[in-house]
C-alpha positions as a Python dict, from the first residue, in 0.01 Angstrom:
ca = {
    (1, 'X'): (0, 0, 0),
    (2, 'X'): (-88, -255, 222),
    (3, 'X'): (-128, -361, 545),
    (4, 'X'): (-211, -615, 811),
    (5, 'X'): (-305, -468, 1152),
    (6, 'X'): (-234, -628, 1472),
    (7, 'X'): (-498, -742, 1688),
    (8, 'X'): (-496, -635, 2077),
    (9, 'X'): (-666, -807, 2364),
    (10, 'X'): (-849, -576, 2639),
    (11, 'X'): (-1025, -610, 2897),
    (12, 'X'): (-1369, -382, 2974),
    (13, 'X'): (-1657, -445, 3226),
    (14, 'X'): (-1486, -775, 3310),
    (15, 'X'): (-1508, -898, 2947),
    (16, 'X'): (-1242, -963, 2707),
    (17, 'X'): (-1279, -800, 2343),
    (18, 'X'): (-973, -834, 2040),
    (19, 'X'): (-935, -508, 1911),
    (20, 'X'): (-826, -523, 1499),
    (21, 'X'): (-616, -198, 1506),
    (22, 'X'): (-676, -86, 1165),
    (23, 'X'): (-649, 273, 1344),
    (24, 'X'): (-264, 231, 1349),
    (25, 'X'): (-270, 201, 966),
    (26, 'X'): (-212, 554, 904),
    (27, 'X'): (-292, 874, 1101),
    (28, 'X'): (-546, 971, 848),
    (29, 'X'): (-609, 716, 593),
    (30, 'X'): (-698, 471, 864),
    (31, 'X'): (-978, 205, 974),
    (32, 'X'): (-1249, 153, 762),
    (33, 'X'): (-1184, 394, 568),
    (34, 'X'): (-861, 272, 462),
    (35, 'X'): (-1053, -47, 409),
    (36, 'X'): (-1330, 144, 164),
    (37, 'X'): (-1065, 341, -24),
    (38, 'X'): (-833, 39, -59),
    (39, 'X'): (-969, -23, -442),
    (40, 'X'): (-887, 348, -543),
    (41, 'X'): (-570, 311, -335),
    (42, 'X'): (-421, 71, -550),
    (43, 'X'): (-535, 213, -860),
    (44, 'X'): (-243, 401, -1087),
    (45, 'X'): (-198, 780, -1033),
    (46, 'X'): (-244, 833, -1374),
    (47, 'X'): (-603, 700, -1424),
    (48, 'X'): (-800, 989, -1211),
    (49, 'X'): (-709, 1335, -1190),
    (50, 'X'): (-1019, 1466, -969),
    (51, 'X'): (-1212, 1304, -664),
    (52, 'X'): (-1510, 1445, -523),
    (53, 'X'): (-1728, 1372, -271),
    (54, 'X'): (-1939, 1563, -27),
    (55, 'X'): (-2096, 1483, 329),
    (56, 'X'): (-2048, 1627, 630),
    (57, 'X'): (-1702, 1846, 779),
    (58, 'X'): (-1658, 1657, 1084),
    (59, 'X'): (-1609, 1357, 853),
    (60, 'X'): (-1339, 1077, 911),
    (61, 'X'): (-1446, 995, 527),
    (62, 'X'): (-1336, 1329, 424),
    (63, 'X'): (-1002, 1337, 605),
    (64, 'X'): (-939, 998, 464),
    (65, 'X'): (-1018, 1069, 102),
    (66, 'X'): (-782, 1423, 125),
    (67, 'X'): (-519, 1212, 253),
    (68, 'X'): (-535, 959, -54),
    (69, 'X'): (-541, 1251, -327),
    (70, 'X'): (-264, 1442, -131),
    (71, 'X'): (-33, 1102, -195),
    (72, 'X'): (-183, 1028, -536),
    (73, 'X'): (-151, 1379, -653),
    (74, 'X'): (-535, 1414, -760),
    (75, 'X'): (-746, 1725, -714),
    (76, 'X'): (-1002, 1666, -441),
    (77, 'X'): (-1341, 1879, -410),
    (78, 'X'): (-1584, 1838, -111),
    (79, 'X'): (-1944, 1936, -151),
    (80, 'X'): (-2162, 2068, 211),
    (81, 'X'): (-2376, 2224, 335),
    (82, 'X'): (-2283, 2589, 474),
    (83, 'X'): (-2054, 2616, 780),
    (84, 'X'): (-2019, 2873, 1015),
    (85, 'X'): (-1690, 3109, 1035),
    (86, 'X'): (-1557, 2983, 1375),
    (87, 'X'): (-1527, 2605, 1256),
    (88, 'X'): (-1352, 2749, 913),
    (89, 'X'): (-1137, 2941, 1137),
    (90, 'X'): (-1043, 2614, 1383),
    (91, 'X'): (-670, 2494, 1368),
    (92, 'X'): (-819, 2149, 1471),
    (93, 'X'): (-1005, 1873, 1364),
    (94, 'X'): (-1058, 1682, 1045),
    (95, 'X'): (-1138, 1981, 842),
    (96, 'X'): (-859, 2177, 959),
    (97, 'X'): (-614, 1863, 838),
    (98, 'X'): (-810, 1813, 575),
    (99, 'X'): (-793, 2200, 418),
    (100, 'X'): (-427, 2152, 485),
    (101, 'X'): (-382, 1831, 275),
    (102, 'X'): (-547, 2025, -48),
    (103, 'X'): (-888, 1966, -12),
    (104, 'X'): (-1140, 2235, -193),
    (105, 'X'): (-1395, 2311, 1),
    (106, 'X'): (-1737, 2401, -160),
    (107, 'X'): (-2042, 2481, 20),
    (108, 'X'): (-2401, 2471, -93),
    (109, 'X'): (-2711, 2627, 34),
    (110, 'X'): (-2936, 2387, 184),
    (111, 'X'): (-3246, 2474, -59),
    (112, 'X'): (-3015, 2362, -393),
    (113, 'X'): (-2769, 2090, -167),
    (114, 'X'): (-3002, 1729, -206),
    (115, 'X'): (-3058, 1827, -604),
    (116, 'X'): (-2691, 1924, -640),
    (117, 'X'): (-2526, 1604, -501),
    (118, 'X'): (-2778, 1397, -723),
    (119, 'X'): (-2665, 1573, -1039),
    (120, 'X'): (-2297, 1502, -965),
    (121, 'X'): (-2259, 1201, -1218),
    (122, 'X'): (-2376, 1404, -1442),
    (123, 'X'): (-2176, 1496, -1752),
    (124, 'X'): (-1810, 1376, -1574),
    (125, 'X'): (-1503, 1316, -1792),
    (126, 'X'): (-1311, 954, -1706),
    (127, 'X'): (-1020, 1103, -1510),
    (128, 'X'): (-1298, 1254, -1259),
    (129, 'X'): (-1414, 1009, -1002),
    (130, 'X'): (-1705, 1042, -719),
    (131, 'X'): (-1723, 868, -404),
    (132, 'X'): (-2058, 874, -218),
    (133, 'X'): (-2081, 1016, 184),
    (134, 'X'): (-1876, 760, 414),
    (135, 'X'): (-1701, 652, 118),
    (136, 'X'): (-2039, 411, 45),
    (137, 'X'): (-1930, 259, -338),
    (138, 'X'): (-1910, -99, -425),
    (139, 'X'): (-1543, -72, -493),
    (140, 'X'): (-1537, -113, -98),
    (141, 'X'): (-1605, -466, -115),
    (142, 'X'): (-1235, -549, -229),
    (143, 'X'): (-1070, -384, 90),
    (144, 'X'): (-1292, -558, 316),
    (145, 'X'): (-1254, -869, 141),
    (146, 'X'): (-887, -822, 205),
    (147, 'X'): (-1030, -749, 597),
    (148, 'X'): (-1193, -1080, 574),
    (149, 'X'): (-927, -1264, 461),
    (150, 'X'): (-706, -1101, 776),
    (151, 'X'): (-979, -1175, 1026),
    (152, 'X'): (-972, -1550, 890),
    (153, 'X'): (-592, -1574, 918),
    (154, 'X'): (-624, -1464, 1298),
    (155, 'X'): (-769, -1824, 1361),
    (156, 'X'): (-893, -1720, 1671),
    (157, 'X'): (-1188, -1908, 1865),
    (158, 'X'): (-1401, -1604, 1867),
    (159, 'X'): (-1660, -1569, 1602),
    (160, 'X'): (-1826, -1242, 1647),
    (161, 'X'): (-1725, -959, 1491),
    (162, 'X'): (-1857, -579, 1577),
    (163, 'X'): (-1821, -241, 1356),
    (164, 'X'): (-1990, 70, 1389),
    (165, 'X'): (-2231, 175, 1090),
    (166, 'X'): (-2258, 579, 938),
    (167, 'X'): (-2377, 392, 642),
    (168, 'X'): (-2349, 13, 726),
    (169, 'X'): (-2136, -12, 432),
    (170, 'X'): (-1802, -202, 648),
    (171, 'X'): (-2040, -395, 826),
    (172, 'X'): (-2308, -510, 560),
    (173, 'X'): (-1939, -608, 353),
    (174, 'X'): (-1823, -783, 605),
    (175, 'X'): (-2109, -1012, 695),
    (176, 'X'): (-2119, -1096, 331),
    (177, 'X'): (-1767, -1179, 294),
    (178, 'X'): (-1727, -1389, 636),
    (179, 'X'): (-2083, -1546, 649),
    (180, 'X'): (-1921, -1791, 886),
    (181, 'X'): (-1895, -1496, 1171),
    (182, 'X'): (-2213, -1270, 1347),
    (183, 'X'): (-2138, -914, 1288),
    (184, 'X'): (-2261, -679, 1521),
    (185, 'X'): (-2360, -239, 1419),
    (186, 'X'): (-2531, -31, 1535),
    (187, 'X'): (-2672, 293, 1370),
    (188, 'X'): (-2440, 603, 1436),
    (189, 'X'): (-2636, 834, 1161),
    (190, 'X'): (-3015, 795, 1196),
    (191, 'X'): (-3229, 486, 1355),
    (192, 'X'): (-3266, 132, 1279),
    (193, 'X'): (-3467, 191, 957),
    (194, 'X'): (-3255, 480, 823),
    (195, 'X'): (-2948, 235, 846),
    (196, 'X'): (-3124, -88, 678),
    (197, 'X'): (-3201, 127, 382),
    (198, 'X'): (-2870, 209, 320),
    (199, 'X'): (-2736, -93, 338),
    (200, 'X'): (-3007, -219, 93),
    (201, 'X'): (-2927, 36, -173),
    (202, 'X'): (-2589, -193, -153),
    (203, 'X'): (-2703, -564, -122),
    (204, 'X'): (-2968, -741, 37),
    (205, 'X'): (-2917, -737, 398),
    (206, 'X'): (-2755, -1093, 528),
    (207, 'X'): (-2907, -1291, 807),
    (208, 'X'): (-2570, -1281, 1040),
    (209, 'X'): (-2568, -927, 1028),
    (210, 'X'): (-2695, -838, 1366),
    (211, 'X'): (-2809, -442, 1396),
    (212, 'X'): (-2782, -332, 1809),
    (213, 'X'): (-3062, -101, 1880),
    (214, 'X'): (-2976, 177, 2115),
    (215, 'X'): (-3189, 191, 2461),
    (216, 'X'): (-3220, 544, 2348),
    (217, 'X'): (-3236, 795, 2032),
    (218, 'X'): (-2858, 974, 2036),
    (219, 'X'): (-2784, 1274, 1771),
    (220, 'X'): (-2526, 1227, 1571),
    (221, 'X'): (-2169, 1429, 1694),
    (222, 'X'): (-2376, 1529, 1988),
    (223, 'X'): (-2200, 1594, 2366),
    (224, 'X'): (-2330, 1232, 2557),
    (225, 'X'): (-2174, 1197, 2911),
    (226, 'X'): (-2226, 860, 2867),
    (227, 'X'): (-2006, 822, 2604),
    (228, 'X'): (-1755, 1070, 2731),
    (229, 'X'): (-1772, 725, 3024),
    (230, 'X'): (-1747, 489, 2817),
    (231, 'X'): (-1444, 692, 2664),
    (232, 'X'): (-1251, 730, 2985),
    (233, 'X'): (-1286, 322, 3025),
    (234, 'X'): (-1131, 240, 2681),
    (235, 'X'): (-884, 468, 2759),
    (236, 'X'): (-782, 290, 3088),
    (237, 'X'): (-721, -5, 2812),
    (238, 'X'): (-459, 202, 2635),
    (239, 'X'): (-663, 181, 2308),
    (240, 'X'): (-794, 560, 2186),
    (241, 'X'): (-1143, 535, 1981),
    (242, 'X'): (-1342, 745, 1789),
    (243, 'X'): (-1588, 993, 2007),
    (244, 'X'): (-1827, 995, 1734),
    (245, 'X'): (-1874, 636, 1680),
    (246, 'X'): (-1768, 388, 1893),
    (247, 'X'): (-1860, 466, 2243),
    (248, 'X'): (-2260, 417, 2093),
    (249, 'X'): (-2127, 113, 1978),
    (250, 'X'): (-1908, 5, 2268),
    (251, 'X'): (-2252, 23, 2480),
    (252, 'X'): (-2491, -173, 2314),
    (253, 'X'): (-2225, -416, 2332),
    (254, 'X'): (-2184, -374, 2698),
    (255, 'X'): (-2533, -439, 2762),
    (256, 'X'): (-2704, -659, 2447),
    (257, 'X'): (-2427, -932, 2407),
    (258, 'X'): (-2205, -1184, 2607),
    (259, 'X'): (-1959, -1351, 2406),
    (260, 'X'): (-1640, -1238, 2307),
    (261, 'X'): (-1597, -1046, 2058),
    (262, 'X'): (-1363, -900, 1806),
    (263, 'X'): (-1410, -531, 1748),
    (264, 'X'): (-1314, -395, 1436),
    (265, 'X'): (-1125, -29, 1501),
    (266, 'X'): (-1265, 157, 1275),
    (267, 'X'): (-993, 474, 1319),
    (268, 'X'): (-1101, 816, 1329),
    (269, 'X'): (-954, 948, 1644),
    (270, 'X'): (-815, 1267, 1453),
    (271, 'X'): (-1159, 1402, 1497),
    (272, 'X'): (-1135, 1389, 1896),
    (273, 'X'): (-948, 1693, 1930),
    (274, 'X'): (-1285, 1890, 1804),
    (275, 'X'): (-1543, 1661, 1941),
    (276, 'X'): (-1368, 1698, 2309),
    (277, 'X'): (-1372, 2045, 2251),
    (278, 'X'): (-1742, 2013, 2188),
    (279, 'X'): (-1780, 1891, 2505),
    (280, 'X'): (-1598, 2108, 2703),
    (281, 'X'): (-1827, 2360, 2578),
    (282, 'X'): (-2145, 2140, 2688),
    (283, 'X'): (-1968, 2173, 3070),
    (284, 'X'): (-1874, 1803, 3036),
    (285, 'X'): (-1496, 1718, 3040),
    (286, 'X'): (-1315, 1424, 3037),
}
């Protein structure tokens, strides 16, 4: 499996941005995602026979992971934190699709949950793979090489690129790959520091690797009428994003850079359903 997404040209705030559409790879194993798993993707059925991995149940990562073992026929287990009854009992949203595709869900209490997912390595047999929260493993380097090597082939004028970060991993990968290009993030999950460490766990951090710093602290998958805005103006583009990270992206772009730019779609938009929902509940609708 693979594929080259088209590029689209829009036009927000009076400023043309290329969109990469890597969101119209696949309905759930799309964007970065696909672009992290694409190692494991080409791999033969027959060398795993259990993924796990463990994060959080609003996750894209998740989704995108139960969609890969669903077509590879491998067991998938998912490690969190405990969830309440009314999002187990939702017929939307990533973990809804996500239950459906096979995934086991396993919860553990907070006291045990940081020493648990350290021990995970520990004692696994070689058909039994584990990929880190946000699907942060090195074998994500070859899928955004292939990214690269896409971006390259565009031979467009434009020279900036922007992705969203949870862990930095697409964008710290792609700066290294296209040193040529300034890649724009900004932290989704955390602050500034939080999201250089992660990327450092990975690789050194490159100098055209730009982090955006937001104008003001926003909480991950929290209601933000600005970002329900900035929502309704990508819409009026015909291009759907993600509600948890691009519209924090989308305005640090807005108001911390000129140029044009080409914005990497980093999928996701399965999760809207439940994040709008969110927000109807916080009195703000679209």
């Amino acid at each position: 499996m693979q594929i080259n997404s088209p590029i689209s040209k829009i036009t927000l705030e009076g400023r043309d941005f290329y969109v990469k559409r890597d969101d119209l790879i696949d309905p759930y194993l799309a964007g970065n995602k696909y672009r992290k798993l694409y190692t494991l993707l080409q791999t033969p059925a027959n060398k795993f026979s259990k993924i796990i991995s463990y994060g959080g149940t609003q996750s894209n990562a998740m989704l995108a992971i139960a969609a890969m073992c669903k077509a590879k026929k491998w067991k998938f287990t998912y490690y969190t934190k405990p969830i309440s009854q009314n999002q187990k009992d939702e017929n939307i949203g990533n973990y809804f699709h996500s239950i459906k595709l096979g995934m086991q869900h396993v919860e553990i209490e907070h006291e045990f949950y940081r020493d648990f997912i350290a021990s995970l390595r520990l004692n696994l047999d070689e058909k039994t793979f584990v990929i880190d929260q946000g699907g942060a493993v090195q074998q994500a380097k070859e899928g955004l090489r292939v990214l690269a090597d896409e971006i390259r082939a565009l031979n467009l004028h434009v020279k900036s690129l922007a992705t969203p970060s949870g862990t930095g991993t697409t964008a710290l990968f792609l700066a290294l790959t296209l040193p040529e290009y300034k890649v724009y993030t900004t932290p989704c999950v955390g602050d500034v520091a939080y999201l250089k460490e992660q990327m450092s766990m990975l690789h050194d951090i490159p100098n055209n690797l730009i982090i955006l710093k937001p104008e003001k602290k926003y909480h991950f998958a929290k209601p933000y009428l600005e970002f329900l805005e900035i929502q309704k103006k990508l819409l009026e583009c015909e291009i759907e994003f993600d509600l948890l990270y691009a519209p924090g992206l989308w305005k640090c772009l807005l108001e911390q850079t000129d140029e044009e730019i080409i914005y990497i779609h980093s999928g996701g938009v399965t999760g809207n359903e439940s994040m709008l929902k969110r927000y109807e509940q916080k009195g703000l609708k679209p």
